[in-house]
N, C-alpha and C positions, 0 to 999 in steps of 0.2 A: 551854707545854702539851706535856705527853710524847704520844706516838705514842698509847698506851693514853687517854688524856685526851681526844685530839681523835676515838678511835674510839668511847668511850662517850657524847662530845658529840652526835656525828653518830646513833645508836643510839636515846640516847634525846628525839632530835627528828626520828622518821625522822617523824613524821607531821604535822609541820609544814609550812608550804608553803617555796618556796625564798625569798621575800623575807624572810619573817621568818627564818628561819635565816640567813640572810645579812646582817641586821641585828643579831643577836647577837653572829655570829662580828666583827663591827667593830667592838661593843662590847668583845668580851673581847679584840680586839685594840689597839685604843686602853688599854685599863687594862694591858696587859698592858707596850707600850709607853714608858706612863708610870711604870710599876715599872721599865723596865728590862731586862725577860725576852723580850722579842720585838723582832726588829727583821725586817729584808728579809731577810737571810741566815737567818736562823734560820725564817722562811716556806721558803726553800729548803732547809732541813737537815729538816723535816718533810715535805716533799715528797717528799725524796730517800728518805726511809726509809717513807713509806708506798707510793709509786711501784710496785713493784716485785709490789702484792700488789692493785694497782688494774688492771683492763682498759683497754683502750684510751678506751674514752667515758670512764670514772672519771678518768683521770690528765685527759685534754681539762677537765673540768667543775675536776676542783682546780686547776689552772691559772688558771681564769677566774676562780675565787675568788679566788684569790693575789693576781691582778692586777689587781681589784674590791677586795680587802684593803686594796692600798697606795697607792690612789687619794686 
């Protein structure tokens, strides 16, 4: 999932609650996996490049995701 991917993802589920969005995002990370497109590193190469444009709470919460992600 490119940067633009995961910001449209996030946009158009802002009105979601955070489990279900966080049931999804495991979803498309498992298929994502199983295609071969995502692994741990590549969690961190999207972090790395949204990081920068995220506040302090934001980077905390995409962290917790990541690490919720790879469970």
């Amino acid at each position: 999932m490119t940067p633009e991917e995961m910001e449209k993802f996030v946009k158009d589920r802002q009105n979601s609650g955070e489990d279900a969005l966080l049931d999804e995002l495991k979803r498309m990370t498992r298929e994502q996996e199983q295609a071969g497109e995502m692994s741990p590193t590549r969690m961190e190469e999207i972090y790395s490049t949204l990081s920068p444009f995220l506040s302090e709470a934001q980077r905390e919460k995409m962290r917790e995701v990541i690490r919720r992600l790879k469970e």
